[in-house]
C-alpha positions as CSV (number, residue, x, y, z in Angstrom):
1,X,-48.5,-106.3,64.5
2,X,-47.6,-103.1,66.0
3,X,-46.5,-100.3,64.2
4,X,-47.7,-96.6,65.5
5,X,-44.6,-95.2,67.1
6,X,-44.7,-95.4,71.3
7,X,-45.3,-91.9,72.3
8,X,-48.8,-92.2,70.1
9,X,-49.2,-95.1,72.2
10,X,-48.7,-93.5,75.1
11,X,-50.8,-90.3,74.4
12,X,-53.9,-92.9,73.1
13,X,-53.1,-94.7,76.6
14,X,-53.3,-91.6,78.9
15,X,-56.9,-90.3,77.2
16,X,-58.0,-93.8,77.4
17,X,-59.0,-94.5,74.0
18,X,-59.5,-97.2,72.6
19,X,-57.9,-97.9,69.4
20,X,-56.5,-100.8,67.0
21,X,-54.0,-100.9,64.0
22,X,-55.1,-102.5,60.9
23,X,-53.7,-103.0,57.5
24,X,-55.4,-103.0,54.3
25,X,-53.6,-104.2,51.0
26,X,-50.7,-102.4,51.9
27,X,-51.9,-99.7,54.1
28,X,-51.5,-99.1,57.3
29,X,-54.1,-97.3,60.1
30,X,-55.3,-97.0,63.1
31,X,-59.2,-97.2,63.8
32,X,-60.4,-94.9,67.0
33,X,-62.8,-97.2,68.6
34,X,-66.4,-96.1,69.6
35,X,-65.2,-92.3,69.7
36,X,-67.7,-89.7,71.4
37,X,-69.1,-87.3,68.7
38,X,-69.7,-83.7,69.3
39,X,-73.8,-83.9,71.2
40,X,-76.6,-83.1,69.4
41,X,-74.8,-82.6,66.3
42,X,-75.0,-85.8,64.0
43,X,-77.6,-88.7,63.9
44,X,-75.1,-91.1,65.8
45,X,-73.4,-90.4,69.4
46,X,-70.5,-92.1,68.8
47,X,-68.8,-93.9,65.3
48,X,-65.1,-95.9,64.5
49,X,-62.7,-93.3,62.9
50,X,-60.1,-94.9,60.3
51,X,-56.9,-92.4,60.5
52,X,-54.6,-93.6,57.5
53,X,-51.0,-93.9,58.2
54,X,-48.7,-92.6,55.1
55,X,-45.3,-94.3,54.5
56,X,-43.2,-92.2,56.9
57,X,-45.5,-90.9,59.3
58,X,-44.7,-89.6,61.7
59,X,-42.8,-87.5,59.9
60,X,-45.5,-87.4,57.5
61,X,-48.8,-85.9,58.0
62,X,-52.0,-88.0,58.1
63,X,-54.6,-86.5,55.4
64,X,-58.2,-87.5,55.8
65,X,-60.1,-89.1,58.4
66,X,-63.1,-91.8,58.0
67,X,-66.3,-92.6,60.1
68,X,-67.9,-95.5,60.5
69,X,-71.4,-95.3,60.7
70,X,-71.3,-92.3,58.4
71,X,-72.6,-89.8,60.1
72,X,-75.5,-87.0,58.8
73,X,-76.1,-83.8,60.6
74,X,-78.7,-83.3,62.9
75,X,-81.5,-81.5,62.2
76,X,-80.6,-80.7,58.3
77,X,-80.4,-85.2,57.8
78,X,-77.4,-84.3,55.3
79,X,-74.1,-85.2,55.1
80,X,-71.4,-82.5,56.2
81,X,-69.4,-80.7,53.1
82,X,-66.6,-82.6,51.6
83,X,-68.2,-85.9,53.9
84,X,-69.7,-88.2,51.3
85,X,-67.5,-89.6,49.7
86,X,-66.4,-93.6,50.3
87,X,-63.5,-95.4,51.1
88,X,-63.2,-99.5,51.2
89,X,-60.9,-100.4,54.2
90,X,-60.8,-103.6,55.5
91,X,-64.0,-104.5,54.0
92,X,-66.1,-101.6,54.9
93,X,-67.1,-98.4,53.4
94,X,-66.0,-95.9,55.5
95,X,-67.6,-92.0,55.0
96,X,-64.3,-90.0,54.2
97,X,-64.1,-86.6,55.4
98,X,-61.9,-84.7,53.4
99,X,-59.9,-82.6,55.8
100,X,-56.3,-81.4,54.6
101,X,-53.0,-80.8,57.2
102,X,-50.5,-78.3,55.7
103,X,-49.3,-77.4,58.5
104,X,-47.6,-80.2,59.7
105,X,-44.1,-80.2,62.0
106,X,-41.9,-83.6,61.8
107,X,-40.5,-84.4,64.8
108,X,-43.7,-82.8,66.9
109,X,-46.7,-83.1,65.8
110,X,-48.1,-87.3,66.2
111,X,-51.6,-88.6,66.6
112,X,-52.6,-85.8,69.5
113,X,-52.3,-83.7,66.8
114,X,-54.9,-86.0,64.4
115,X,-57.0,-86.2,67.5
116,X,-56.8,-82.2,67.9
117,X,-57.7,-81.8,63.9
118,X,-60.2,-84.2,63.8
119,X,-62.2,-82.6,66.9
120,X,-62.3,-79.4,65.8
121,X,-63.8,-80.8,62.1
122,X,-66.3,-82.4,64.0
123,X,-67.5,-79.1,66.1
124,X,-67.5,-77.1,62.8
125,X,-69.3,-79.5,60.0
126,X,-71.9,-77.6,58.1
């Protein structure tokens, strides 16, 4: 099963992440394996992030993004705003981060863009 487009492929390839696609009743997504978090800034170093694919991406923008272990942040031991919330994929509960993309360009932006968005959420969690 193989269904992100090639150039995501490609850019995942050339950062050397490691990732996997997964479906769920239906939905598909790709799961960021064992990503690096930002240091000193939540009580894990490293967690799985679930990006949801919507029908028609890449032309469509992802929304959210989900951590596995939910993450708190270190030293306050809470969770960040709009990060509590959970989200059953393939039989876990992932911690949903609600982050929106308006912004999004079909045709240019793809999973660097995610990547980019996702990063910068992680730097700035209060």
């Amino acid at each position: 099963m193989s269904f992100l487009p090639e150039p995501d492929r490609t850019y995942l390839a050339s950062k050397a992440i490691t990732f996997e696609e997964a479906e769920d009743g239906g939905r598909k997504a790709i799961i960021l394996k064992g990503y690096a978090l930002p240091n000193g800034r939540f009580d894990a170093n490293a967690a799985d992030i679930l990006i949801l694919l919507p029908p028609g991406y890449p032309d469509v923008s992802p929304d959210m993004f989900y951590l596995l272990p939910w993450v708190k942040l270190v030293p306050a031991n809470r969770f960040p705003n709009a990060a509590d919330q959970p989200l059953s994929f393939g039989g876990k509960s992932w911690q949903r981060w609600s982050r929106h993309n308006n912004d999004w360009r079909p045709g240019v932006d793809g999973v660097w863009t995610v990547i980019k968005r996702i990063d910068h959420a992680l730097e700035i969690a209060a």
